[in-house]
C-alpha positions as CSV (number, residue, x, y, z in Angstrom):
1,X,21.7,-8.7,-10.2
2,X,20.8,-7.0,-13.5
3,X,18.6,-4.6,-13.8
4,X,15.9,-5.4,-17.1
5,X,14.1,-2.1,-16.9
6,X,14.4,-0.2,-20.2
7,X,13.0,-1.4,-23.9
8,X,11.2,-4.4,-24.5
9,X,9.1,-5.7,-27.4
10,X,5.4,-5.0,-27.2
11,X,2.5,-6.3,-28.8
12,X,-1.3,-5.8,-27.8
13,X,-3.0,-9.1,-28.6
14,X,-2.6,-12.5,-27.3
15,X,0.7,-14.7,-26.9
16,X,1.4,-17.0,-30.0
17,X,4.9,-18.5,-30.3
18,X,5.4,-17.0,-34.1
19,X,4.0,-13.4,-32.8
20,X,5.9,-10.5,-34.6
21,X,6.2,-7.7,-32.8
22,X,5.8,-4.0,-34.1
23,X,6.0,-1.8,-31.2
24,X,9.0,-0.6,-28.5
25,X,7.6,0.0,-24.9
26,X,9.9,1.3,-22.5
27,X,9.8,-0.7,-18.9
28,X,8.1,-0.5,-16.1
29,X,6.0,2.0,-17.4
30,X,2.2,0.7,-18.2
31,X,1.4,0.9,-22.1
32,X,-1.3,3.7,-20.9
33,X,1.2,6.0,-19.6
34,X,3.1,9.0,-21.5
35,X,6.4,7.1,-20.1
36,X,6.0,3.9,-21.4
37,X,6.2,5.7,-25.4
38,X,2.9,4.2,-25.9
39,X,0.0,6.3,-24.2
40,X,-3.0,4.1,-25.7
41,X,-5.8,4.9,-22.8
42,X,-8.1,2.1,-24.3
43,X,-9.0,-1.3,-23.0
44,X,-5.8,-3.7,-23.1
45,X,-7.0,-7.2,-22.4
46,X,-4.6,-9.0,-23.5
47,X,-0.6,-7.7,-24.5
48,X,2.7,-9.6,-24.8
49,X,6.7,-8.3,-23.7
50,X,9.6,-10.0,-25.3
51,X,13.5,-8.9,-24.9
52,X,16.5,-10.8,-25.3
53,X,19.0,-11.3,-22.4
54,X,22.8,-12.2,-22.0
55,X,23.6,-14.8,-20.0
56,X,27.3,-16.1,-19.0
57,X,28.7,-19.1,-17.9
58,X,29.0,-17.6,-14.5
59,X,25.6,-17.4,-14.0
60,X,25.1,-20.9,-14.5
61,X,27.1,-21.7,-11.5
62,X,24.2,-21.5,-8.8
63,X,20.3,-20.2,-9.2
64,X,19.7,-17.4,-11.8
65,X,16.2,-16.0,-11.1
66,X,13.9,-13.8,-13.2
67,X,11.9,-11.0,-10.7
68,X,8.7,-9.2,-11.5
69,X,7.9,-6.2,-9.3
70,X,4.4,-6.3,-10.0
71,X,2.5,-7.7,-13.0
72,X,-1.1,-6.2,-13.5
73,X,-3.3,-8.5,-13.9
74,X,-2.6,-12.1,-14.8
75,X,0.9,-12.9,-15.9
76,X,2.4,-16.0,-17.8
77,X,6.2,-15.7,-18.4
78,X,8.6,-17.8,-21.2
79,X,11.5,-18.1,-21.2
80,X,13.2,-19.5,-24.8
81,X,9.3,-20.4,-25.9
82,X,9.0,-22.4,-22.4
83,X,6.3,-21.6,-20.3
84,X,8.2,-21.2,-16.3
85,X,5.8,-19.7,-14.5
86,X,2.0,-18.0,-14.1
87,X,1.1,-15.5,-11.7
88,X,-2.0,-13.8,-10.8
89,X,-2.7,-10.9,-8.8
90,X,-1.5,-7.2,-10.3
91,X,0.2,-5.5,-7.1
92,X,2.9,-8.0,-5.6
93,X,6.1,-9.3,-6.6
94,X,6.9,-12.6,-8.0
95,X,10.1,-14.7,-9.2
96,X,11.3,-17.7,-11.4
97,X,14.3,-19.8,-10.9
98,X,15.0,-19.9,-14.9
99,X,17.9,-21.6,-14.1
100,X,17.2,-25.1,-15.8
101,X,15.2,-22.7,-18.9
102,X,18.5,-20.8,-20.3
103,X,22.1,-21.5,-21.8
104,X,25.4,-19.1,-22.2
105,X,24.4,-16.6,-24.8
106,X,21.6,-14.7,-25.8
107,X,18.1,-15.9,-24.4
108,X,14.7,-14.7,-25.0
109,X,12.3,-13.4,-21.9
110,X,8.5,-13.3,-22.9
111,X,5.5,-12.3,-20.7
112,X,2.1,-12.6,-22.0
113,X,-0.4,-10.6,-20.3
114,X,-4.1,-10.9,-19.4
115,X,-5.8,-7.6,-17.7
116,X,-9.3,-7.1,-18.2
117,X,-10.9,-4.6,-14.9
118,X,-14.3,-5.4,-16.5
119,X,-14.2,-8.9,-14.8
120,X,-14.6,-9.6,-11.3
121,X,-11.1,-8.7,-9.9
122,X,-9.4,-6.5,-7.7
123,X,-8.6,-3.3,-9.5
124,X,-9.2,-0.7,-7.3
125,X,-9.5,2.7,-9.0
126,X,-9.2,2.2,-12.4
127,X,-12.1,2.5,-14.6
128,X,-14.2,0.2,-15.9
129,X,-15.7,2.9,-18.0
130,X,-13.7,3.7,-21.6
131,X,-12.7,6.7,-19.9
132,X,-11.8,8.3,-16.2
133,X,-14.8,9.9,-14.4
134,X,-15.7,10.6,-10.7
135,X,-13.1,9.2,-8.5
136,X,-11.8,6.4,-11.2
137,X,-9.0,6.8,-13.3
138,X,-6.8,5.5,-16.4
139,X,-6.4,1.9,-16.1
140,X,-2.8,0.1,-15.4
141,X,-1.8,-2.7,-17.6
142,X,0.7,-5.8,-17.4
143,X,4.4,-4.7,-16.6
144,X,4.6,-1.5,-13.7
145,X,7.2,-2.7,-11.5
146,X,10.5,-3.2,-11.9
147,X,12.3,-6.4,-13.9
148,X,15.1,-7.9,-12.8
149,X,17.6,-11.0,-12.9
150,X,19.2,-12.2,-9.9
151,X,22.1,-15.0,-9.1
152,X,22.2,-16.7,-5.6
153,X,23.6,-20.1,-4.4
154,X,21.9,-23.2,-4.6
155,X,21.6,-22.7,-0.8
156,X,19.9,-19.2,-0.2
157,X,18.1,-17.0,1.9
158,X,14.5,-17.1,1.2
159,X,13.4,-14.5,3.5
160,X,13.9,-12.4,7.0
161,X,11.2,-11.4,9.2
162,X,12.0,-8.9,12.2
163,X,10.0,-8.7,15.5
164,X,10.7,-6.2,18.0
165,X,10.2,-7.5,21.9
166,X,8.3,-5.3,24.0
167,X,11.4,-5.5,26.4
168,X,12.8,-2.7,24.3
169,X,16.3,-4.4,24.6
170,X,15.6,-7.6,21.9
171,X,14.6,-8.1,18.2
172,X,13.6,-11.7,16.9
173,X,15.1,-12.2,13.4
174,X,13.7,-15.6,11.5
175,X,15.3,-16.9,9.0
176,X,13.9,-19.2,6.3
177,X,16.1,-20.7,3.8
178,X,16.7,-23.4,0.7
179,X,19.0,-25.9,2.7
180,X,21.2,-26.1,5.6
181,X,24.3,-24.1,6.7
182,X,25.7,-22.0,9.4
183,X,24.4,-18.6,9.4
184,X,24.9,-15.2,11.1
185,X,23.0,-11.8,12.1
186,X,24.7,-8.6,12.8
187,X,22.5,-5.7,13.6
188,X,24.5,-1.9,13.0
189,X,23.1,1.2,13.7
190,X,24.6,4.3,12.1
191,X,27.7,2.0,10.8
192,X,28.4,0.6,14.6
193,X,27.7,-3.0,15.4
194,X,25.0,-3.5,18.0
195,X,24.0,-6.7,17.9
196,X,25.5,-10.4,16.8
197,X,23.6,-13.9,16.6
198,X,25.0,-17.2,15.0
199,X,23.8,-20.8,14.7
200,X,22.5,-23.3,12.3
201,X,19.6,-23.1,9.9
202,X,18.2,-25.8,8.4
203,X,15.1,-24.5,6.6
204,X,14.1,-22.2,9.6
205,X,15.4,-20.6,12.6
206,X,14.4,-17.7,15.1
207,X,17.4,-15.9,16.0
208,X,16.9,-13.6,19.6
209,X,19.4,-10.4,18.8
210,X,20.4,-8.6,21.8
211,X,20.9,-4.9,21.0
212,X,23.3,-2.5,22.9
213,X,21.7,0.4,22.0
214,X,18.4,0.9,21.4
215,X,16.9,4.1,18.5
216,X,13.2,3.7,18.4
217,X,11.5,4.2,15.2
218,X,9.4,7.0,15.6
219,X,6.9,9.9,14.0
220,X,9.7,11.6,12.3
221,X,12.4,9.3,13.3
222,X,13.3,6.8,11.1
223,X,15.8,5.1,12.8
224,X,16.4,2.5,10.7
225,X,19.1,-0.7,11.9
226,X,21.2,-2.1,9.0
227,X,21.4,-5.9,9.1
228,X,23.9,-8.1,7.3
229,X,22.5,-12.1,6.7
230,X,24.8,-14.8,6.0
231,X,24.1,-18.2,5.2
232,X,26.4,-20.5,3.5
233,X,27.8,-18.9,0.8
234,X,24.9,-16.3,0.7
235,X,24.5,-13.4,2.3
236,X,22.1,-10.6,2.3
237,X,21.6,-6.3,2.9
238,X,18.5,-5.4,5.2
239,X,17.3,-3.4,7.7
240,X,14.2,-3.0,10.0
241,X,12.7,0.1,12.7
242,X,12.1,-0.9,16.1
243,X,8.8,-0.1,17.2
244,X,5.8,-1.7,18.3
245,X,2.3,-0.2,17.2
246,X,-0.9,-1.2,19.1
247,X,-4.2,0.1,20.7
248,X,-4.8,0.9,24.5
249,X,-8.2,1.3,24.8
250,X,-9.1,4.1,22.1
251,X,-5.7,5.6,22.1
252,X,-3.2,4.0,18.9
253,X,0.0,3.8,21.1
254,X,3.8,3.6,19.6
255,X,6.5,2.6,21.7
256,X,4.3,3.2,24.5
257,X,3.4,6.6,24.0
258,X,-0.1,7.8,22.5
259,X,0.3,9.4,19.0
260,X,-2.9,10.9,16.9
261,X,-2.5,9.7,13.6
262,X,-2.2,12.6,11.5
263,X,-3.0,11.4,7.8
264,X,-3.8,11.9,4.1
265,X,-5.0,10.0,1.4
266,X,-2.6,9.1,-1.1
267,X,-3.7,7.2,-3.9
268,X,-0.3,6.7,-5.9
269,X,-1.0,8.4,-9.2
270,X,1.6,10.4,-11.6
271,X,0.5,12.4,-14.8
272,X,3.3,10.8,-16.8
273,X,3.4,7.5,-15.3
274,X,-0.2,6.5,-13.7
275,X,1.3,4.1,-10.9
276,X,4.7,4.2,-11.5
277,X,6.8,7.2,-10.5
278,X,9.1,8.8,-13.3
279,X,11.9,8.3,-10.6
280,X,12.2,7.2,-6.7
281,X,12.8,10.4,-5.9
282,X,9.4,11.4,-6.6
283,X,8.6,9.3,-3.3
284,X,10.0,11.3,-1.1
285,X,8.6,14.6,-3.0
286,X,5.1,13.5,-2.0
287,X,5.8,12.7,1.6
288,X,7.7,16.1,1.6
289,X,4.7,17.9,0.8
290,X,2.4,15.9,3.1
291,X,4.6,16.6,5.9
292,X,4.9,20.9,4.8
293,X,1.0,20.3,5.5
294,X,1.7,19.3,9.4
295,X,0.3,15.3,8.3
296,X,2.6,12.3,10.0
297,X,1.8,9.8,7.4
298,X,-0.8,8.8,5.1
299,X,-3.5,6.4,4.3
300,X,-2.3,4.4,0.9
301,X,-5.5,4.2,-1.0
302,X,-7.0,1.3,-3.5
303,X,-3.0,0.4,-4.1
304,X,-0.4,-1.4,-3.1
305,X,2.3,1.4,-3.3
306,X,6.0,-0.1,-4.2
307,X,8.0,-1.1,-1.5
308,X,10.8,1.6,-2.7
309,X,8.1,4.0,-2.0
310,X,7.6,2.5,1.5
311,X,11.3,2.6,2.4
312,X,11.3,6.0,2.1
313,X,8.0,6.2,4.5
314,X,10.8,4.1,6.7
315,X,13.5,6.8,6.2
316,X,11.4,9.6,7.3
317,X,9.2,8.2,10.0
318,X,6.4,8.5,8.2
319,X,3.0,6.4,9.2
320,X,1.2,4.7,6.7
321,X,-2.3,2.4,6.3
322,X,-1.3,-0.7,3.6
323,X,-4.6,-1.5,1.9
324,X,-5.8,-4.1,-0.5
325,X,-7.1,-2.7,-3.6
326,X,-10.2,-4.1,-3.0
327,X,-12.5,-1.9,-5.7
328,X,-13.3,-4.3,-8.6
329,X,-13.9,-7.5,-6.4
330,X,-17.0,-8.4,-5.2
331,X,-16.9,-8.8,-1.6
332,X,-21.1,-9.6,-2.0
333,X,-20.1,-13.5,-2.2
334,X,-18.7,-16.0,-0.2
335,X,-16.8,-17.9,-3.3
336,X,-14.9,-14.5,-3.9
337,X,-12.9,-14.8,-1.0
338,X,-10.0,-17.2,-2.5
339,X,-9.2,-14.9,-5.0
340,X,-8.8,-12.1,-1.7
341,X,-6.8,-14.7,0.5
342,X,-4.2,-15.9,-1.9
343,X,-3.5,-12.4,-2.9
344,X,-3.5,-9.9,0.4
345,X,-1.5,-12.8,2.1
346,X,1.2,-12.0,-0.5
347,X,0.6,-8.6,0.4
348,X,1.0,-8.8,4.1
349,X,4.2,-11.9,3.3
350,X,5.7,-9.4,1.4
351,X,5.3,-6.1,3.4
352,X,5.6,-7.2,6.8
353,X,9.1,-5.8,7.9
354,X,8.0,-2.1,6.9
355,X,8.0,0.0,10.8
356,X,6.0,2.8,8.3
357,X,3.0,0.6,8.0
358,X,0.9,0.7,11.2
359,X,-2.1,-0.6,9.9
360,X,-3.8,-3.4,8.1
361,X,-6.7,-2.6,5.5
362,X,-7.7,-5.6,3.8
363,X,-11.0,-3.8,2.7
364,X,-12.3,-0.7,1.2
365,X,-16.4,0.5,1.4
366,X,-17.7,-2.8,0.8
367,X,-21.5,-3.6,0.2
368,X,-22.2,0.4,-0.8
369,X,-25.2,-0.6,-2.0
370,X,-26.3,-2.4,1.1
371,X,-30.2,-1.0,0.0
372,X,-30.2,-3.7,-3.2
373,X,-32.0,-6.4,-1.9
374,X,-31.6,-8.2,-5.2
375,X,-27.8,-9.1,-3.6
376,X,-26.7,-11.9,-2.2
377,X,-24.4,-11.0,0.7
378,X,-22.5,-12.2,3.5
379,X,-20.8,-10.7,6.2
380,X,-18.3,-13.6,6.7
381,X,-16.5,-11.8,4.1
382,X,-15.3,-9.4,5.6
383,X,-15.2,-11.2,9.1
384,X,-12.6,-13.5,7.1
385,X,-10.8,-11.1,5.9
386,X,-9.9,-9.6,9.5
387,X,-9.2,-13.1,10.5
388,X,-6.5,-14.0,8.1
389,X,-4.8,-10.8,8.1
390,X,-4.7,-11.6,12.0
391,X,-3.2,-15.1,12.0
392,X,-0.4,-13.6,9.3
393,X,0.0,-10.6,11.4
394,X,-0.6,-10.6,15.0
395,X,1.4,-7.6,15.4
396,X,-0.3,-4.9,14.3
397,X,-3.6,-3.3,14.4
398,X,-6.4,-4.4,11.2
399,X,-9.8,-2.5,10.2
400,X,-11.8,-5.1,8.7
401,X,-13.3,-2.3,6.0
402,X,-12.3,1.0,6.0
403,X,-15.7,3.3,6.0
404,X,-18.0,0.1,6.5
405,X,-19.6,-1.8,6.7
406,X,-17.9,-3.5,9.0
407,X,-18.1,-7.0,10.5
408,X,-18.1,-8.3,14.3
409,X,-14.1,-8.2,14.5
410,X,-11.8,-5.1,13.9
411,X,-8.8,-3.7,15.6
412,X,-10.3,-0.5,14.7
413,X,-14.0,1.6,14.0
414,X,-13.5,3.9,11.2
415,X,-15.9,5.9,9.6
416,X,-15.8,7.8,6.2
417,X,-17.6,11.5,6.0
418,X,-18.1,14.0,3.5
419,X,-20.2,16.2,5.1
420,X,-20.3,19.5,5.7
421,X,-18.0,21.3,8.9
422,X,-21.2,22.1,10.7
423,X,-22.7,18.5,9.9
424,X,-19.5,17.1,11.0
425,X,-19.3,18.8,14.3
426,X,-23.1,17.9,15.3
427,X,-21.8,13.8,14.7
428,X,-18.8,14.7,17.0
429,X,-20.8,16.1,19.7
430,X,-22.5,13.1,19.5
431,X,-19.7,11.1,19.6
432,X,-18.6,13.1,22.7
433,X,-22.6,13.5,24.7
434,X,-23.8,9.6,23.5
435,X,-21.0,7.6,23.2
436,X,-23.0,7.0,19.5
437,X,-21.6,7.8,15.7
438,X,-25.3,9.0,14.6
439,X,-23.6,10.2,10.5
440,X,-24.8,6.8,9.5
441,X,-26.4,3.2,9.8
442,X,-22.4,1.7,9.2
443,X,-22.0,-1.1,11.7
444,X,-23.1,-4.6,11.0
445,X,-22.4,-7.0,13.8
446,X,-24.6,-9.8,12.3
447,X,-25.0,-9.8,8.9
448,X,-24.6,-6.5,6.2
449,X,-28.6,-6.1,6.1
450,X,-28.9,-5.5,9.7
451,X,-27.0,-1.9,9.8
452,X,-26.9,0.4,13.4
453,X,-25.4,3.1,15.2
454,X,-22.0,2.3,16.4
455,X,-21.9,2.6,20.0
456,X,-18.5,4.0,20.5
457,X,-16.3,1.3,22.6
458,X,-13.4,0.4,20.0
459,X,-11.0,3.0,18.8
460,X,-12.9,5.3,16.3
461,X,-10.6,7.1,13.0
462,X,-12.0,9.1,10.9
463,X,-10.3,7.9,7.7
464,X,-11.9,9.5,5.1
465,X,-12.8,13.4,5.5
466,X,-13.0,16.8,3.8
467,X,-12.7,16.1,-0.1
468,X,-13.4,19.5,-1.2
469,X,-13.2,21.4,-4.6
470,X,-11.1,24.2,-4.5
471,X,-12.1,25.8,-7.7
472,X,-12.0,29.3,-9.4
473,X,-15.3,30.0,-11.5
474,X,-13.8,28.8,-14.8
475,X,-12.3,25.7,-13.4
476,X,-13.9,22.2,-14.1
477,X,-13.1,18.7,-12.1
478,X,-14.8,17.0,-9.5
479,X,-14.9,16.7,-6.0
480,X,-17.1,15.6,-2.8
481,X,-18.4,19.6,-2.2
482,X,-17.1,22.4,-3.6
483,X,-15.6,25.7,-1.8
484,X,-15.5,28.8,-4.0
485,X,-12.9,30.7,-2.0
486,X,-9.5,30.2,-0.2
487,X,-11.5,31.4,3.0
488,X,-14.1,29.1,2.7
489,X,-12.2,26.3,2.3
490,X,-10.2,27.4,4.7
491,X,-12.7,28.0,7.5
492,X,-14.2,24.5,6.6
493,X,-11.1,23.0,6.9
494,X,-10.1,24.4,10.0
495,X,-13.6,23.3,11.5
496,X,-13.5,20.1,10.9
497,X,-10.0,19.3,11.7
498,X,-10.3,21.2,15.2
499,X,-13.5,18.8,15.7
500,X,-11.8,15.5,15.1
501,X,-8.6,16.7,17.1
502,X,-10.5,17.7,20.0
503,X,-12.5,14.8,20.4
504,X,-10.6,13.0,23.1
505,X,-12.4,9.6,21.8
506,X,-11.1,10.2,18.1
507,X,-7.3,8.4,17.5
508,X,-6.3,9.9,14.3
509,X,-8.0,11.6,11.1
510,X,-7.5,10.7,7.4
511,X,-8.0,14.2,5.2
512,X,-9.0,13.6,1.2
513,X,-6.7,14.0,-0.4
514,X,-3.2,15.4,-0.8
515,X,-3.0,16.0,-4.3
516,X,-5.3,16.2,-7.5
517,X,-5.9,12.5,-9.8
518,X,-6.9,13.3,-13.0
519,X,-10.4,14.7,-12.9
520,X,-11.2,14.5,-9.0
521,X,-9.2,17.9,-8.0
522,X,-9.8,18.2,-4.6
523,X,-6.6,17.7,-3.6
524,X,-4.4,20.1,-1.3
525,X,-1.8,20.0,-4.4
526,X,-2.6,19.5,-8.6
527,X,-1.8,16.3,-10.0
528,X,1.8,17.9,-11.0
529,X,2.4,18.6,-7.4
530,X,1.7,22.3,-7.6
531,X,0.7,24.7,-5.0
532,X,-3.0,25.4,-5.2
533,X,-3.4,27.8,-1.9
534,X,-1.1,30.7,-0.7
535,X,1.7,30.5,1.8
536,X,-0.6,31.8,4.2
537,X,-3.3,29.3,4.4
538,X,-0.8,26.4,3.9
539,X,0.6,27.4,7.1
540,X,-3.0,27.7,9.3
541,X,-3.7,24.0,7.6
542,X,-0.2,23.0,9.0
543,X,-0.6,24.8,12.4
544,X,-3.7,23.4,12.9
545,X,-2.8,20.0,12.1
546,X,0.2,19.8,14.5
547,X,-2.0,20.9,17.1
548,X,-1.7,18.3,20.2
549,X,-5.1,15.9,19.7
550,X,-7.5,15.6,23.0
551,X,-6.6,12.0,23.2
552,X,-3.2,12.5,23.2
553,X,-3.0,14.7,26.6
């Protein structure tokens, strides 16, 4: 392949085949980044990339195809001034087969861009205001993932899905291809091969892989298997974790064994680059310092994080929710659900084989303003939305909306709540004395006007908590609540997190947020990853959150 990351042509207005460009931006960095050379923070409706690239005659021998990491929001690409492809949808991958579009020499890539968050699409947390405020922040325009050019047979590999057995002793490896041709699956862990299938493929084929030995994946274990494809004259790199992540009554059980999930919000945000790391190893910097905090994985917030960032969740055995950035769309109508079905399925195609990713979140506080009767709403929305994650994914656990409201199916309750310690431990008492969540009217089994108490049979998370403002008196940001002194955010802390982990009905806690995004700052680290708290109290926070959980016992 061929890496196109680097400078391209940039122009901020609308495609034309005679447009002259007069700008340099440097790829995959968003025009609104520090990165990118560019740094305009304004609205970018519409912008254009060009950039010439070499093709030989050995490229021309089978399939040359053009990839796009992600392409924020709408994205039309050219090739030689003819149109090869549209796609639409800002935080999933796409490709071309340009093969039929380009000759031996230099050829001409364009991509013409439309990205407006002020219209009814999914955006998640970038403003629609000129400017950042509250818990919104710069917008992300056109071009944020990796570019690059790929050559494969005519015959290729068109994907690999893994699927552990709960026998513990097989993993089912499907194959879909372009053609038909004898193809093989060897399975190695730590360099020695473990496991061999072979047989023809013609389209599609479900390979059953016996393995000799058997390394779960695992909280802190990411024993990864290395698997080598080949089909025809193609042949492809993986890999895949075995485990199997599901519910047994309210405890989340992996491999059989019930684990508290431990997590913090991470929303994907650099200073430098907005959504797009300076470098991958920035990736495993931020687990790093979720893990120095005693947190096993973290809820991936109002993004869809790279799937370089998610192999290193792999690596490290880190747990993670993948959620839809749903903010921007509005779930309050029935004819908005196409544009949510044709883009989380991509999402869920796309991400399946990740062992990190434990849970589905296909929806994010929806119908906040439940009290505007001037709305038109409807529940099936979000019921919908459970229901095709479901039939693409049967094998792991959804939560129809994070934080509510929720519809009649979920894997899943979860409840979002910034109250106060001693607010939050009256709701858990509850939750322990009542079998009731009494914090808020957040569960709509019928339709999203007729709110009430959750009575607590599924498995309750608390997936949003805490959210509080460290701050010295000449400090300025913003945050849920605001603690004036390490010892009262510590003692707060502490509180809360003792609460949810000694609630033997609670399965796992999500804390808000691990580090500072622009100008909400109440996060356990700045927005440059620095240390905001002493040594001291980052080891109680740790302590306590490694504690064993009620439900775990």
């Amino acid at each position: 392949y061929m890496c196109l990351n680097g400078a391209w042509d940039f122009a901020k207005c609308k495609y034309a085949a005679d447009l002259e460009f007069t700008q340099k931006i440097e790829v995959p960095f968003c025009p609104e980044s520090v990165l990118s050379g560019i740094g305009d923070r304004g609205y970018i409706p519409d912008c254009v990339y060009s950039r010439t690239v070499d093709v030989s005659k050995d490229d021309l021998n089978g399939r040359l195809v053009l990839h796009f990491g992600a392409v924020d929001y709408k994205a039309a690409v050219y090739v030689n001034g003819r149109r090869v492809t549209e796609h639409v949808g800002g935080y999933t991958a796409f490709e071309a087969d340009i093969t039929p579009y380009v000759f031996e020499g230099q050829n001409r890539i364009t991509v013409a861009v439309h990205d407006d968050v002020r219209e009814n699409i999914p955006s998640g947390k970038q403003s629609k205001k000129p400017d950042s405020y509250g818990c919104f922040y710069t917008r992300v325009t056109g071009i944020w993932q990796t570019v690059w050019l790929e050559r494969t047979p005519v015959d290729y590999i068109k994907s690999i899905k893994y699927f552990p057995q709960p026998d513990y002793k097989t993993v089912k490896v499907e194959l879909v291809t372009e053609g038909c041709a004898s193809a093989s699956v060897e399975v190695f862990l730590k360099g020695k091969l473990v496991g061999v299938a072979r047989g023809e493929v013609e389209y599609r084929h479900t390979f059953d892989v016996k393995l000799d030995e058997i390394a779960l994946w695992n909280v802190g274990e990411g024993n990864l298997y290395d698997v080598t494809v080949s089909f025809g004259e193609d042949s492809v790199q993986s890999y895949f974790g075995f485990r199997i992540a599901t519910y047994e009554g309210r405890k989340f059980m992996l491999n059989g064994k019930s684990v508290f999930q431990r997590l913090v919000l991470d929303q994907g945000y650099y200073e430098d680059g907005i959504y797009t790391a300076k470098d991958a190893a920035q990736f495993g910097l931020d687990i790093s310092l979720s893990q120095a905090f005693g947190f096993n994985g973290a809820r991936l917030h109002q993004k869809v994080f790279e799937q370089r960032f998610l192999y290193e969740c792999d690596k490290a055995g880190y747990l993670t929710w993948c959620e839809f950035p749903s903010w921007g769309m509005k779930c309050d109508d029935i004819k908005a659900l196409g544009v949510f079905v044709s883009q989380w399925s991509e999402v869920v195609e796309q991400y399946f084989n990740h062992p990190s990713i434990i849970t589905w979140c296909p929806l994010n506080e929806v119908w906040s303003d439940l009290d505007n009767a001037k709305l038109v709403r409807d529940v099936r929305f979000v019921e919908a939305a459970y229901n095709v994650t479901k039939s693409l994914d049967p094998t792991r656990p959804c939560v129809d909306a994070s934080g509510g409201y929720h519809g009649r199916f979920t894997d899943i309750f979860d409840f979002h709540n910034y109250h106060s310690a001693d607010e939050t431990v009256s709701y858990i008492e509850d939750i322990k004395n009542t079998d009731t969540l009494t914090m808020d009217t957040v569960y709509a089994p019928d339709s999203a006007q007729e709110s009430i108490l959750y009575d607590c049979e599924l498995p309750l998370n608390a997936s949003e908590y805490g959210g509080m403002l460290f701050t010295k008196a000449d400090d300025s940001g913003w945050g849920y609540r605001t603690a004036a002194s390490e010892e009262t955010f510590l003692n707060e802390y502490l509180q809360m997190t003792t609460a949810y982990l000694d609630c033997e009905k609670i399965s796992g806690f999500c804390y808000t947020q691990l580090y500072d995004v622009e100008q909400e700052q109440n996060g356990l680290y700045s927005y440059t990853r620095g240390k905001k708290f002493s040594d001291d109290v980052m080891r109680r926070i740790a302590e306590c959150n490694a504690r064993p959980a009620a439900i775990e016992k």
